[in-house]
C-alpha positions as CSV (number, residue, x, y, z in Angstrom):
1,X,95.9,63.3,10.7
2,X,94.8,62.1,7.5
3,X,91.5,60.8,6.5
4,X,90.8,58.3,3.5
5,X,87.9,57.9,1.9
6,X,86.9,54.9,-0.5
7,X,84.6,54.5,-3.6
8,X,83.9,52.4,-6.8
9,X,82.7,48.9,-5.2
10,X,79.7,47.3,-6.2
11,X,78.7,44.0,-7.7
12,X,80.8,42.8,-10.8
13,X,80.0,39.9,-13.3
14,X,83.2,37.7,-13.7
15,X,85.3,38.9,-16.5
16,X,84.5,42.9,-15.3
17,X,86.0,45.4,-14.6
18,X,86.1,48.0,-11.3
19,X,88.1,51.1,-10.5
20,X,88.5,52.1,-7.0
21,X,89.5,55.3,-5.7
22,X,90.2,56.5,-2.5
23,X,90.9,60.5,-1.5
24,X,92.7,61.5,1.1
25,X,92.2,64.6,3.2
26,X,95.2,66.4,4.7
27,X,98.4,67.8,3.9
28,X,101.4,66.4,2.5
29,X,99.8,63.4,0.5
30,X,103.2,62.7,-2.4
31,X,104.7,61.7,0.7
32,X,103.3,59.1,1.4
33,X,103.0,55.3,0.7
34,X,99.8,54.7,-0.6
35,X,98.8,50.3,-1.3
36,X,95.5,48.7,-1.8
37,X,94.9,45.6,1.0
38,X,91.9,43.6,1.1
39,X,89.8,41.0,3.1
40,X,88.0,38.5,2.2
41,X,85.4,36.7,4.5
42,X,87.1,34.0,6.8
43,X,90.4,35.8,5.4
44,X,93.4,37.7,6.7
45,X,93.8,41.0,5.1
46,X,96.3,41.3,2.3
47,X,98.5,43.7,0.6
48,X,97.1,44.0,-3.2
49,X,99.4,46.9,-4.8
50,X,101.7,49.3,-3.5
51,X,102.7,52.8,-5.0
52,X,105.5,54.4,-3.5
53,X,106.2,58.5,-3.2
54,X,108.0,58.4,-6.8
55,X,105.3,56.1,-8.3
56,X,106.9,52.7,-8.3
57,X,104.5,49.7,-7.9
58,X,104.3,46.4,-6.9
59,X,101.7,43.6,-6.6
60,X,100.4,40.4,-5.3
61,X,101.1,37.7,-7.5
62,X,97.2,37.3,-8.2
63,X,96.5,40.1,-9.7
64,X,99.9,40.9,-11.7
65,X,98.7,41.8,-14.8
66,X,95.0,42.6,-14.0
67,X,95.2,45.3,-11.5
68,X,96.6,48.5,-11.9
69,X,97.6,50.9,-9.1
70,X,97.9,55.2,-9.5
71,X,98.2,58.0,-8.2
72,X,96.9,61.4,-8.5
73,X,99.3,64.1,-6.3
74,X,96.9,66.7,-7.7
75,X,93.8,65.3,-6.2
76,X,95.4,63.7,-2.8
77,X,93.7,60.4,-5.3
78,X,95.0,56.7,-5.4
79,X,93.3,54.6,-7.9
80,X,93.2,50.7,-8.4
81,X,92.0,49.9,-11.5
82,X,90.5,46.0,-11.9
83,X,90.1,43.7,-15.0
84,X,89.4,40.6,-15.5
85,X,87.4,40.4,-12.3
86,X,87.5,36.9,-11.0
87,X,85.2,35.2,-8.0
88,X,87.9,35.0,-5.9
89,X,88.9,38.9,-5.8
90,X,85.7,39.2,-3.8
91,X,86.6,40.8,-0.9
92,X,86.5,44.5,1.5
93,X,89.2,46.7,-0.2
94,X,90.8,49.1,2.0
95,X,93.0,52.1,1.3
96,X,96.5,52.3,3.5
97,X,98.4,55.2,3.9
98,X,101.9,55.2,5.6
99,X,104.5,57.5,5.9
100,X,107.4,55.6,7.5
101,X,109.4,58.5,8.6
102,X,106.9,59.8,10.7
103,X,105.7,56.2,11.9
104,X,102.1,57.5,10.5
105,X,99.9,54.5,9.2
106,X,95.8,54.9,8.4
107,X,93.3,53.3,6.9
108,X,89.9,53.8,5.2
109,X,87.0,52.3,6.0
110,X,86.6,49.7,2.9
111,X,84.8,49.2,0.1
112,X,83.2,46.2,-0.5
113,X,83.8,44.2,-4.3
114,X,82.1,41.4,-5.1
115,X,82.3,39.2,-8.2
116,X,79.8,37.2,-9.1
117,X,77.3,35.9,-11.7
């Protein structure tokens, strides 16, 4: 079982800048598949950034360039670091954990980013 646990929202002026981390407890953590999603109100959740076992990365078109996603092995840590906050990343960020071997998929509880002026 593993546990994830997300910080670094708050309120954000347009233009900002965030970091978001999210620890997980547990063993094994390289293993896994570790991505940002988020949901905005009214919205279906989305896959932000993805960072596989050997650190490759991919991301939603929206935030190419803005958003960066990391990993800590050290610290059981993923990181998603925002700039150039816009109004429409407002939205509950959650942390996603998978581990396709095994079939094992959790989630944090969210943290909530909001930009506005």
């Amino acid at each position: 079982q593993v546990q994830l646990v997300e910080s670094g929202g708050g309120l954000v002026q347009p233009g900002g800048s965030l970091r978001l981390s999210c620890v997980a407890s547990g063993s094994f953590f390289s293993l896994y598949t570790m991505a940002w999603y988020r949901q905005a109100q009214g919205k279906q959740r989305e896959l932000v950034a993805r960072i596989s076992r050997g650190s490759s990365t991919n991301y939603t078109d929206s935030v190419k360039g803005r958003f960066t996603i990391s990993r800590d092995n050290a610290k059981n840590t993923v990181y998603l670091q925002m700039n150039s906050l816009k109004t429409e990343d407002t939205a509950v960020y959650y942390c996603n954990a998978v581990r396709v071997t095994l079939g094992n998929n959790y989630w944090g509880q969210g943290t909530q980013v909001t930009v506005s002026s």
